[in-house]
VOMARRO-841170 format. One line per 2 residues: number of its first residue (from 1); their letters; for each residue y, z, x of N, C-alpha, C, CB. Coordinates in steps of 0.2 Angstrom, whole numbers, plus 5000, padded with zeros to 4 digits. Glycine has a CB too. Layout:
BEGIN
NUM) a) Y Z X Y Z X Y Z X Y Z X; ...
***
This chain:
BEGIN
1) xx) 5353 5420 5755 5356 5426 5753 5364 5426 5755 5353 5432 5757; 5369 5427 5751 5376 5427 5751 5377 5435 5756 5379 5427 5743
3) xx) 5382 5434 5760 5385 5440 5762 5389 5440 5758 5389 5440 5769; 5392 5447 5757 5398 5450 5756 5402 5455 5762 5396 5455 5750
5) xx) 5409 5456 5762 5411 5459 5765 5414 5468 5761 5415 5455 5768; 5414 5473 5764 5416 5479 5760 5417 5484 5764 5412 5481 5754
7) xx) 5423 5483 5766 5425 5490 5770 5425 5490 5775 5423 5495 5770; 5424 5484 5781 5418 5484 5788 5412 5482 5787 5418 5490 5792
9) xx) 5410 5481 5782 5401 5483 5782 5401 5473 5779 5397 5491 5773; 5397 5470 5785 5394 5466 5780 5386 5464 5777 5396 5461 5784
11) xx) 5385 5462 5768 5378 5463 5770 5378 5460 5762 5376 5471 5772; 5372 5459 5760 5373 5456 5753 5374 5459 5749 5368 5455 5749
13) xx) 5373 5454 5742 5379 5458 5736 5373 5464 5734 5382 5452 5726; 5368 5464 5732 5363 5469 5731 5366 5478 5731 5358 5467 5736
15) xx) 5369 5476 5738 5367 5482 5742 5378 5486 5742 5363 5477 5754; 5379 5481 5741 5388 5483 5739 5389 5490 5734 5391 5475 5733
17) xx) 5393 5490 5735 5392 5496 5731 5401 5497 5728 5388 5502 5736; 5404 5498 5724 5411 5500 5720 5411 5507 5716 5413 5494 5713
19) xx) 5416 5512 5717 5415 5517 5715 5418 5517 5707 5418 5521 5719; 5414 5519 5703 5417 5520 5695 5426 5523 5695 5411 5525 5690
21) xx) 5427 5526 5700 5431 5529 5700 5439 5525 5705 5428 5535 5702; 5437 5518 5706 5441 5514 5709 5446 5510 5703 5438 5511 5714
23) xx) 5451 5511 5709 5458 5512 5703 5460 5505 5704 5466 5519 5706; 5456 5501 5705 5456 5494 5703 5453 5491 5695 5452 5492 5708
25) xx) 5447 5495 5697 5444 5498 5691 5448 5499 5684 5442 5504 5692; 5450 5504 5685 5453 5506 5680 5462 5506 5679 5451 5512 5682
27) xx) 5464 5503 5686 5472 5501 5683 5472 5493 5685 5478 5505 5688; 5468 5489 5688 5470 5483 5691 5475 5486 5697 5474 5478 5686
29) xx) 5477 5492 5702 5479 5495 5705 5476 5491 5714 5476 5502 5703; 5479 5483 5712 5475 5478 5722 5478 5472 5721 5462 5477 5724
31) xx) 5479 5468 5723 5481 5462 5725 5474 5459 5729 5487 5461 5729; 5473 5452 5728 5470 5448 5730 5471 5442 5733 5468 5448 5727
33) xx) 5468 5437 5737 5470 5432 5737 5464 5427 5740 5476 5433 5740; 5466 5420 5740 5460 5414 5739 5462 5409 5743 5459 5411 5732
35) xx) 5458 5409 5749 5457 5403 5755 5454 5399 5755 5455 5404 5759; 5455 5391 5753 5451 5387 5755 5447 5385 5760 5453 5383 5754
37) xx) 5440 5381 5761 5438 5380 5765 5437 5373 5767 5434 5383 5763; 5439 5366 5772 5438 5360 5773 5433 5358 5775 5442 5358 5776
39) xx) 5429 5358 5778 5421 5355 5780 5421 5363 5787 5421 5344 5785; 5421 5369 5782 5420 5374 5787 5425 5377 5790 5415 5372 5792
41) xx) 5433 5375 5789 5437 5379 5791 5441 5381 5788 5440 5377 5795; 5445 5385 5787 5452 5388 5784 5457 5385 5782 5454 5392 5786
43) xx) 5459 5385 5777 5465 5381 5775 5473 5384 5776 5465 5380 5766; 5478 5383 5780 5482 5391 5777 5480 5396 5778 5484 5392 5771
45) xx) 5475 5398 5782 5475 5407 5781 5478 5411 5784 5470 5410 5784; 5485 5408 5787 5489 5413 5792 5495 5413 5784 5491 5410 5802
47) xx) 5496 5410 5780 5502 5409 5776 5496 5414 5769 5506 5398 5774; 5493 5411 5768 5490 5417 5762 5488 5425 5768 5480 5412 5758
49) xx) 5485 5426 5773 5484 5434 5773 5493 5436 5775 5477 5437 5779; 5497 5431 5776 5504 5434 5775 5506 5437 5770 5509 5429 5775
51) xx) 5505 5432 5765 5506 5434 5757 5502 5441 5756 5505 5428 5751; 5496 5441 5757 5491 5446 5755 5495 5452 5757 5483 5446 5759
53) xx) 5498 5453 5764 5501 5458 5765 5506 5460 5762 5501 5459 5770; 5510 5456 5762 5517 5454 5759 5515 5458 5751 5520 5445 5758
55) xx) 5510 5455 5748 5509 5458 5740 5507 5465 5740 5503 5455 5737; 5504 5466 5744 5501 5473 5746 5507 5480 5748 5497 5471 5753
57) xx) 5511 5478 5753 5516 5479 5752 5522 5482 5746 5516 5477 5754; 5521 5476 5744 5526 5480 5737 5523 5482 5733 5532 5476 5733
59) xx) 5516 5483 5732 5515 5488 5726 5513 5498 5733 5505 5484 5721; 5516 5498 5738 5516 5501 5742 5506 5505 5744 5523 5507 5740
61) xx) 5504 5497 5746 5496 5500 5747 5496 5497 5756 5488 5494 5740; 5496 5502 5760 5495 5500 5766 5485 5497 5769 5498 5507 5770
63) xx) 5486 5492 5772 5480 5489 5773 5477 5489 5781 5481 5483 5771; 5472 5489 5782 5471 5494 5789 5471 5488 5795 5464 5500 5789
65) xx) 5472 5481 5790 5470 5474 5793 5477 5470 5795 5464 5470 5788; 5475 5467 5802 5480 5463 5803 5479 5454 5802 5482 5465 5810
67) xx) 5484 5450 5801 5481 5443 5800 5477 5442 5804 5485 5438 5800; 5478 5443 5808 5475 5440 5815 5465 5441 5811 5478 5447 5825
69) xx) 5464 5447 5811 5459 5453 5809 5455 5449 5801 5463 5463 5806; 5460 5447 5796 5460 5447 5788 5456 5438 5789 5470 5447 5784
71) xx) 5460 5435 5796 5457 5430 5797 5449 5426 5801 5462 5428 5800; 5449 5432 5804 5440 5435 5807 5436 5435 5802 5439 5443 5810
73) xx) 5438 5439 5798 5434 5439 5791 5432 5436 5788 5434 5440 5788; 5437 5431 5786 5436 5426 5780 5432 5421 5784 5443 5421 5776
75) xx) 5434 5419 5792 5430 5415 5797 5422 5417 5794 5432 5416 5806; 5422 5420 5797 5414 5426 5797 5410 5424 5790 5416 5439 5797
77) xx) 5412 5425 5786 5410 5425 5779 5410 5418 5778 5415 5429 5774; 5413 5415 5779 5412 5404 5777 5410 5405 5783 5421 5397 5775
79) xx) 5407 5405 5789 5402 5402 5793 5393 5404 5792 5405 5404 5798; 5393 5412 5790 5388 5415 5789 5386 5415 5781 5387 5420 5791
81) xx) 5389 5412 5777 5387 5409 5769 5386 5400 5770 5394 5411 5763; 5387 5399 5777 5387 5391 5778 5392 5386 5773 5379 5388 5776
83) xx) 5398 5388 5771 5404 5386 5766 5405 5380 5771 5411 5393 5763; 5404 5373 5767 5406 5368 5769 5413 5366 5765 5399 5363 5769
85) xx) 5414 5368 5760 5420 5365 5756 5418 5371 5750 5419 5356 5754; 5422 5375 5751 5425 5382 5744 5429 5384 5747 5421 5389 5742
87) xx) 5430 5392 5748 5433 5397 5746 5430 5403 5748 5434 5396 5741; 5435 5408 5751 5435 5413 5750 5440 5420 5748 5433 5413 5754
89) xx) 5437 5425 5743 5439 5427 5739 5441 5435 5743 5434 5426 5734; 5448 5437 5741 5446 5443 5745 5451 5447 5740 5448 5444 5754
91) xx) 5451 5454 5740 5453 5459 5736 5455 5466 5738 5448 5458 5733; 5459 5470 5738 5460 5476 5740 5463 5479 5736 5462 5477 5744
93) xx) 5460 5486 5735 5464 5492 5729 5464 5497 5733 5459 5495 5722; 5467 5501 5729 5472 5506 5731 5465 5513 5733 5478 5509 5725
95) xx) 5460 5511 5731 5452 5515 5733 5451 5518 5728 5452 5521 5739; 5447 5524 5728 5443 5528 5722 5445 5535 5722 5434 5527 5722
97) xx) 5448 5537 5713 5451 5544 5715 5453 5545 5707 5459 5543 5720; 5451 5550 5706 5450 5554 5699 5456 5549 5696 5452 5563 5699
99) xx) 5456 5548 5689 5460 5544 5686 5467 5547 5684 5456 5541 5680; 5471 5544 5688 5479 5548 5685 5482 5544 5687 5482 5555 5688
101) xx) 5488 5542 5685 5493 5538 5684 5496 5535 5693 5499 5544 5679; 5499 5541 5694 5500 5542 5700 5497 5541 5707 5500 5548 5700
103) xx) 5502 5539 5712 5496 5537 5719 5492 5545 5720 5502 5534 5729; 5486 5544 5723 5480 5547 5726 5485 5550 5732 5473 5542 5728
105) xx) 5480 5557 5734 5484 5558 5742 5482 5553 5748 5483 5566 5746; 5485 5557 5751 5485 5551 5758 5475 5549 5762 5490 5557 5766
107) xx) 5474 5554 5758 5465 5554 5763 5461 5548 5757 5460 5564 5763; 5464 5546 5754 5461 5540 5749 5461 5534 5753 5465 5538 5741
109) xx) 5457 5532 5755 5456 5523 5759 5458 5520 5755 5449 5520 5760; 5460 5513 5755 5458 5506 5751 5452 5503 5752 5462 5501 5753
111) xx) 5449 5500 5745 5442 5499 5745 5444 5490 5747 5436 5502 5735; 5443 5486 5753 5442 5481 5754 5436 5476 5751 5442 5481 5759
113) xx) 5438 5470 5750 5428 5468 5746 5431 5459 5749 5426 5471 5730; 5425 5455 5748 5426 5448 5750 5422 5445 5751 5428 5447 5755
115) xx) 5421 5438 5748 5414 5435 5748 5419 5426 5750 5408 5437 5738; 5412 5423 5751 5414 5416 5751 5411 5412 5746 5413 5413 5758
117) xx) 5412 5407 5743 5407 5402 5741 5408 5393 5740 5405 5405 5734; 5403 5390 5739 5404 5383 5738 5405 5382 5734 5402 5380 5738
119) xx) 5413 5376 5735 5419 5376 5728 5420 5370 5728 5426 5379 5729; 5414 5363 5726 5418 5356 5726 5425 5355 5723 5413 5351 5723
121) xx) 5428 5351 5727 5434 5350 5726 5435 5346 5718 5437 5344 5732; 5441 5347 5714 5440 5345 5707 5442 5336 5708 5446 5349 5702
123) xx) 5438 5331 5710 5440 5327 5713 5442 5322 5705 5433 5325 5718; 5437 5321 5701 5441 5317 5696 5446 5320 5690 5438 5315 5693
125) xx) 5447 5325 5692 5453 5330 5688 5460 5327 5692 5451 5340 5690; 5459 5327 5701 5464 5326 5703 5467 5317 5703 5464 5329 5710
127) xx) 5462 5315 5700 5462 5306 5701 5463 5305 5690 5450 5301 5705; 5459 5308 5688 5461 5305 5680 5465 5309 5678 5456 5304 5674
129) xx) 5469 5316 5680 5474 5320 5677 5471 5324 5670 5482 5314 5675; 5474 5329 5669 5472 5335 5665 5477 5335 5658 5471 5342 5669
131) xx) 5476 5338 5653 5482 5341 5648 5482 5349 5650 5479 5340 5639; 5487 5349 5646 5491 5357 5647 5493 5359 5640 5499 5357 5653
133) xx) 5494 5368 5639 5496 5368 5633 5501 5373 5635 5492 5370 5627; 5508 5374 5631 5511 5380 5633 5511 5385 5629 5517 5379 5634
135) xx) 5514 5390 5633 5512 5397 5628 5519 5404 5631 5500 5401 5631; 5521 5407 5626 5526 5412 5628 5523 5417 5636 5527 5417 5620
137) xx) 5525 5413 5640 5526 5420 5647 5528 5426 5645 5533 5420 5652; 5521 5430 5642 5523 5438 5641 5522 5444 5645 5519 5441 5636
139) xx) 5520 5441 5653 5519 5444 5657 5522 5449 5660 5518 5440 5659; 5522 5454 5667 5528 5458 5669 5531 5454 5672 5528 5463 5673
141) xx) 5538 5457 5676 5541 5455 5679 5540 5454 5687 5545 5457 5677; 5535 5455 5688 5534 5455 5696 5527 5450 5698 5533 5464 5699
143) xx) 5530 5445 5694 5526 5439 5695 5523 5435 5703 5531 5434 5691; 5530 5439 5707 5528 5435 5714 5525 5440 5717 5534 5432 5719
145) xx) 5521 5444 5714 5514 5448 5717 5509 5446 5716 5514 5453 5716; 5502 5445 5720 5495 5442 5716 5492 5449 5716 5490 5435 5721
147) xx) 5493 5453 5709 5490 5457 5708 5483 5456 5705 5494 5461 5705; 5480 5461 5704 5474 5460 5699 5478 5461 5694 5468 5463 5700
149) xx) 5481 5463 5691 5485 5464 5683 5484 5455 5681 5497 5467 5684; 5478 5454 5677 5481 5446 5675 5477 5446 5670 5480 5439 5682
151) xx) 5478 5451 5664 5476 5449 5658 5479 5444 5655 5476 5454 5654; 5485 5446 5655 5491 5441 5652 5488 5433 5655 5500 5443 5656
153) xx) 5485 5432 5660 5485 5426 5663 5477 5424 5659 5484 5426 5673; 5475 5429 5658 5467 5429 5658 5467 5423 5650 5462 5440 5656
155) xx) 5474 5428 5645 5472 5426 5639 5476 5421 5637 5471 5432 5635; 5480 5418 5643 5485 5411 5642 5481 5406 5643 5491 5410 5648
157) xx) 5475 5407 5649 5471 5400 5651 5464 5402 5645 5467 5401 5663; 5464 5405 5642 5458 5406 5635 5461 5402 5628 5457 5416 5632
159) xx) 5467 5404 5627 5472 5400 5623 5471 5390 5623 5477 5402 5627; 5472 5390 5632 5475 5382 5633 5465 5381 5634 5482 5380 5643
161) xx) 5462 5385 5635 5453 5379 5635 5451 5378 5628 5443 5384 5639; 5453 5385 5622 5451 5383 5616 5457 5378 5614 5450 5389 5610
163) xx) 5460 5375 5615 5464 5369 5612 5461 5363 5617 5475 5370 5613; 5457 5364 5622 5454 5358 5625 5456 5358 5631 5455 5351 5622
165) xx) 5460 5362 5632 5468 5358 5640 5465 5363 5646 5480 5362 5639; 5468 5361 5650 5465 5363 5659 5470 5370 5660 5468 5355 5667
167) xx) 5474 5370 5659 5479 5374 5660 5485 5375 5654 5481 5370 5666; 5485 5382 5654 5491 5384 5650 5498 5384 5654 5490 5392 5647
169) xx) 5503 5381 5651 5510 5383 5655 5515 5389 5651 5515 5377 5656; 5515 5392 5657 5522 5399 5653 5530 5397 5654 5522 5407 5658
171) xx) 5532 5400 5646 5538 5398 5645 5540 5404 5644 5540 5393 5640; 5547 5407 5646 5549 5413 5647 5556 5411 5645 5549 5416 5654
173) xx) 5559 5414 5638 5567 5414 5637 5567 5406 5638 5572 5419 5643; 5562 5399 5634 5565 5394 5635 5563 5389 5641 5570 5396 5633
175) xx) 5562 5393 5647 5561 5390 5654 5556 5391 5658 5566 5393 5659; 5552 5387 5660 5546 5385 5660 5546 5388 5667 5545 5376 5658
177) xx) 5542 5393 5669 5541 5395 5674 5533 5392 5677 5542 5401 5674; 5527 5392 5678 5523 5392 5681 5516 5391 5677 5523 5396 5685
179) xx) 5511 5391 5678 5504 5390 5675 5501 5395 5674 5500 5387 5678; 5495 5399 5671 5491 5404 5673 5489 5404 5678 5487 5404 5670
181) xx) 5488 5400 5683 5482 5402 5689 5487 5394 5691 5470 5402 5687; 5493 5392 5692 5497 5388 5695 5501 5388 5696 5497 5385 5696
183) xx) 5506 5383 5702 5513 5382 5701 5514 5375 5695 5517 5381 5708; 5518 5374 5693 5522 5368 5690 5526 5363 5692 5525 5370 5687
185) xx) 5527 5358 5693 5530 5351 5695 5531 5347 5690 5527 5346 5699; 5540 5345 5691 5540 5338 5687 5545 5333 5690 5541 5340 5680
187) xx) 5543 5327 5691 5547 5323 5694 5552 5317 5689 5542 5319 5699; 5556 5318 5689 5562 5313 5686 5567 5311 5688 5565 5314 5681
189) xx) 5566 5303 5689 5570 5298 5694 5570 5300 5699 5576 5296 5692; 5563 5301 5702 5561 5299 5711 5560 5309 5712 5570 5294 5718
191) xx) 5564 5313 5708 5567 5319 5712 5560 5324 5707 5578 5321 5709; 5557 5328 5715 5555 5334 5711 5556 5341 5709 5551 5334 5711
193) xx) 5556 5341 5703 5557 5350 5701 5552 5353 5699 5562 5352 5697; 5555 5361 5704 5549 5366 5702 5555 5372 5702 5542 5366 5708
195) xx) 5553 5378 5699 5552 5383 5696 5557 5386 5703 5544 5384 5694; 5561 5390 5704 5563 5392 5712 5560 5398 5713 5572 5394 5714
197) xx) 5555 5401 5717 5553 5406 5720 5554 5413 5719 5555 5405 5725; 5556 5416 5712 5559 5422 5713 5553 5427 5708 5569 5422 5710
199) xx) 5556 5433 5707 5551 5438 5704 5544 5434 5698 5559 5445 5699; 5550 5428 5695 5543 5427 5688 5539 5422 5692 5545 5424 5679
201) xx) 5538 5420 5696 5534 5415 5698 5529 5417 5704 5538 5409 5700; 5524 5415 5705 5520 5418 5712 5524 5411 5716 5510 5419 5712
203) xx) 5523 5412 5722 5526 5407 5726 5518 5405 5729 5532 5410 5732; 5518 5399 5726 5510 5398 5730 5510 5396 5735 5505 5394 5726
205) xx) 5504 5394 5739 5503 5391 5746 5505 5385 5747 5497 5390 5749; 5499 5381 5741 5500 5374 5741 5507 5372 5738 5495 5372 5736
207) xx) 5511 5376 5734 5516 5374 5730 5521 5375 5739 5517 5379 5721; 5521 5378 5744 5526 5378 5749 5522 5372 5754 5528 5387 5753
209) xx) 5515 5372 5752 5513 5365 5756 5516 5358 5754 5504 5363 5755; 5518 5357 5745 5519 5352 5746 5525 5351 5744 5516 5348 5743
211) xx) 5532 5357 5747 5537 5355 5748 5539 5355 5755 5541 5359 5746; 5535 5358 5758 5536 5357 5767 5536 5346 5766 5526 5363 5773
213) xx) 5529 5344 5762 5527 5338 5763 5533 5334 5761 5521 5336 5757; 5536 5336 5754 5543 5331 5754 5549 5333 5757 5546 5330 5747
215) xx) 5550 5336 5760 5552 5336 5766 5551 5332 5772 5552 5341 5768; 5545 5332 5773 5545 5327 5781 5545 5320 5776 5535 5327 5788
217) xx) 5544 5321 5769 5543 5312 5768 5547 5308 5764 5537 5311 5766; 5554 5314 5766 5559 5311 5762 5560 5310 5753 5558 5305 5764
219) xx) 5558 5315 5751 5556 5317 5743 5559 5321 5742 5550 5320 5740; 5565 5318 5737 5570 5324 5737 5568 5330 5730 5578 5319 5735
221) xx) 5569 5336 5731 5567 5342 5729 5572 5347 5725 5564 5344 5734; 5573 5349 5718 5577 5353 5714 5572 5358 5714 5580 5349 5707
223) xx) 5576 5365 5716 5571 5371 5716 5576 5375 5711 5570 5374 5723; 5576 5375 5703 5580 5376 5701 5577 5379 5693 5585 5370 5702
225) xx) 5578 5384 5688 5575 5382 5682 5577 5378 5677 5573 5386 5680; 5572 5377 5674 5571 5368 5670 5567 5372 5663 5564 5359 5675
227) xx) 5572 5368 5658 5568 5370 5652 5560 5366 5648 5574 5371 5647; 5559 5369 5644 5552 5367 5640 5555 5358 5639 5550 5373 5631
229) xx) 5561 5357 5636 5564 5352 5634 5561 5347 5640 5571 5353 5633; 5566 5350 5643 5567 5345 5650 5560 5345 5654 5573 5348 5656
231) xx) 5557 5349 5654 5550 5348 5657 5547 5344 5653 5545 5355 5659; 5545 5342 5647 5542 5337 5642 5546 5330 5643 5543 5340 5635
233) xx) 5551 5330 5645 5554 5322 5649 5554 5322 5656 5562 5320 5647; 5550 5324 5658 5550 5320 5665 5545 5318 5663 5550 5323 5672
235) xx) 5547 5312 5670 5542 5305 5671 5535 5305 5674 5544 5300 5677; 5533 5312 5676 5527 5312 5680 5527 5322 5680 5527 5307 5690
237) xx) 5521 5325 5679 5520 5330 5678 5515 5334 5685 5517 5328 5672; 5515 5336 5687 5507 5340 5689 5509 5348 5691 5502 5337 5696
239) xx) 5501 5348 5693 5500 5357 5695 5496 5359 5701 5496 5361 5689; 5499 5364 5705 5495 5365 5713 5493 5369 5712 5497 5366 5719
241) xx) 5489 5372 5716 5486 5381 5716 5480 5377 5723 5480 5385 5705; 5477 5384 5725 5473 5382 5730 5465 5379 5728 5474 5388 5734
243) xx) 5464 5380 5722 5457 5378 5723 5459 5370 5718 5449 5383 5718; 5463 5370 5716 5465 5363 5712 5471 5359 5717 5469 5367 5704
245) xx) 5471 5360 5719 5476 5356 5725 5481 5354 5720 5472 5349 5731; 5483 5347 5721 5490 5342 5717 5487 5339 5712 5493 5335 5722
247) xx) 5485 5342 5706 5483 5339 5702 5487 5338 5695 5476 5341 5701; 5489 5328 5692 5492 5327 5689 5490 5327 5681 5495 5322 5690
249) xx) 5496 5329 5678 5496 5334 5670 5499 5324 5668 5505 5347 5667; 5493 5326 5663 5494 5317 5659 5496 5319 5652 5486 5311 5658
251) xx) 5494 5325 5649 5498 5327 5643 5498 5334 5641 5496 5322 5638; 5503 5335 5638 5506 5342 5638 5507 5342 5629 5514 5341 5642
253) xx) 5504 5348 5629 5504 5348 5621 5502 5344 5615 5509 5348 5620; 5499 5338 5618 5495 5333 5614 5499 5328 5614 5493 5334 5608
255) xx) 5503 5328 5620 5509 5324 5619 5509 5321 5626 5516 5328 5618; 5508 5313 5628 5505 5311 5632 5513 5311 5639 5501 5303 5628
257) xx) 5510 5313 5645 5516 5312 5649 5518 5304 5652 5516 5317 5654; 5525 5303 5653 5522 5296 5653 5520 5291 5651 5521 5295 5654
259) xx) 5516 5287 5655 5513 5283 5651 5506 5285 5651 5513 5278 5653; 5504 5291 5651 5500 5294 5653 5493 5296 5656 5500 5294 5651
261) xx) 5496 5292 5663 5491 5292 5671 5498 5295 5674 5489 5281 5676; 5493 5298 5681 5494 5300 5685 5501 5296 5688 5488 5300 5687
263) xx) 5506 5299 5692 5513 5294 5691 5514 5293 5701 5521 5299 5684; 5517 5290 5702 5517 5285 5707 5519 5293 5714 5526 5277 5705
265) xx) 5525 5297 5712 5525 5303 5717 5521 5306 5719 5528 5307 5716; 5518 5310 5711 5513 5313 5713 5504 5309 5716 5513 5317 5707
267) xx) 5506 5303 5715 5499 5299 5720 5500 5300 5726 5498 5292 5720; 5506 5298 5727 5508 5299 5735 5509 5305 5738 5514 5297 5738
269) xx) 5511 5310 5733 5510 5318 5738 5502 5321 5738 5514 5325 5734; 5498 5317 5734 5490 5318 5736 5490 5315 5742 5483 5314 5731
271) xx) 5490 5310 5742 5486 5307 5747 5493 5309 5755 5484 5296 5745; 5498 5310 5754 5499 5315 5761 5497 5322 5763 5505 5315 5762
273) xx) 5494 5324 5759 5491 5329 5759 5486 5329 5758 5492 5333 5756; 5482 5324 5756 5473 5321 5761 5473 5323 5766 5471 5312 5762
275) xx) 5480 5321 5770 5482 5319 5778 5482 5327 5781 5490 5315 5779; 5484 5332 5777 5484 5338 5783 5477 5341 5780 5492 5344 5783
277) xx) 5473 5338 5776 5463 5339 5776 5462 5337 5780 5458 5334 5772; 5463 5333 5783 5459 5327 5787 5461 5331 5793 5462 5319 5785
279) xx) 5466 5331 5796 5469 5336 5804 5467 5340 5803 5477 5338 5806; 5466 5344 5799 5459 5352 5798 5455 5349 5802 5455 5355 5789
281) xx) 5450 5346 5797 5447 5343 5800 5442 5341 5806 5448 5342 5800; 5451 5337 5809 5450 5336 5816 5449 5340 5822 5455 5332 5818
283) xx) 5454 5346 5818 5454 5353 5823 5448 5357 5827 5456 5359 5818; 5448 5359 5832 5441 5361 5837 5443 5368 5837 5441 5358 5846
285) x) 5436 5371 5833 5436 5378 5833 5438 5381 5840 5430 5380 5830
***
């Protein structure tokens, strides 16, 4: 039997309960966010329930949990679903309240919800590399929030599977910001670039894991925007996100990157970031 979490209450999905009248429901009105799991431990959970709050925050939804608390939970939930390697999922809205435009008064709660599950790693995705397709960024402008608002995402990654591809990429005014459900990389002549941190991009975990990485490892890094042009000539391609970790884009538009494998940087920012798996790992609860 899977737990769920909802509100304080833990207990199966069966027994869960969502009010028709939650403004998640009905507006996408919650942010969310997604924790890996390494042989039973947490990946980053103090840098994702940062962000959870941080997102939460600027759509002005106070949350009654501290990390410290956000991190109990997800623990609780991947140890009593027995999550040897997934993820856990977690969600908050603004609660349930006659449908109007406008915030609810003050006596409306936020409806908390959370589950864990088993998520084998995309292992030959990250070893033979994927295609991508691109597609106009029609999204809003407040991209570096992980809202539930993600039609726009919904119907970019529907797009790039009916053409065959793993992932759609968004091009905004010419300039290649990010993925449906990732960040973006591209490396040319040793140097890599990505997308700089601001309103249209989410700032992902993984994607500040694997700049923190070229930094200790001497990988020099352009945090700058880069156009569709220029992202179709670089030497080596890929895409992070947390259930997909470092995984390299071999062609793009039917147009092979490279020579189209996986390219020499992005091997070596996998496999140093095997390395902080592996120290998880090692870590004593």
């Amino acid at each position: 039997m899977t737990i769920y979490f909802n509100n304080g209450v833990y207990a199966d999905k069966e027994t869960m309960k969502v009010s028709i009248d939650d403004r998640g429901y009905y507006f996408g009105d919650g942010v969310y966010e997604v924790v890996k799991v390494y042989d039973g431990k947490l990946y980053t959970a103090q840098e994702h329930f940062t962000r959870f709050l941080q997102s939460a925050r600027k759509i002005r939804l106070d949350l009654p949990y501290t990390i410290e608390e956000f991190t109990e939970i997800a623990k609780k939930l991947a140890t009593d679903n027995g999550i040897v390697e997934g993820h856990v999922y977690i969600q908050a809205t603004r609660g349930a309240a006659p449908r109007m435009h406008n915030f609810p008064g003050e006596d409306v709660e936020p409806m908390i919800t959370a589950y864990a599950i088993q998520n084998p790693r995309p292992l030959s995705k990250m070893k033979e590399g994927v295609a991508v397709k691109t597609t106009d960024d029609i999204r809003w402008l407040r991209c570096d929030i992980k809202s539930l608002n993600l039609l726009g995402n919904v119907l970019a990654k529907q797009e790039a599977y009916e053409s065959g591809c793993a992932e759609a990429v968004f091009v905004r005014d010419g300039i290649v910001t990010e993925g449906s459900s990732s960040n973006m990389f591209g490396v040319k002549d040793g140097i890599l670039y990505t997308h700089p941190a601001t309103n249209l991009i989410l700032n992902g975990i993984t994607r500040r894991v694997v700049l923190k990485l070229c930094a200790k490892h001497s990988i020099g890094v352009m945090e700058e925007p880069f156009t569709l042009e220029q992202f179709k000539e670089m030497d080596e391609l890929f895409l992070t996100s947390t259930t997909s970790e470092i995984t390299p884009i071999v062609s793009i538009d039917g147009n092979s990157v490279g020579d189209g494998a996986p390219g020499r940087v992005t091997e070596r920012l996998q496999q140093v970031f095997e390395e902080t798996i592996h120290e998880l790992k090692m870590e004593i609860n």
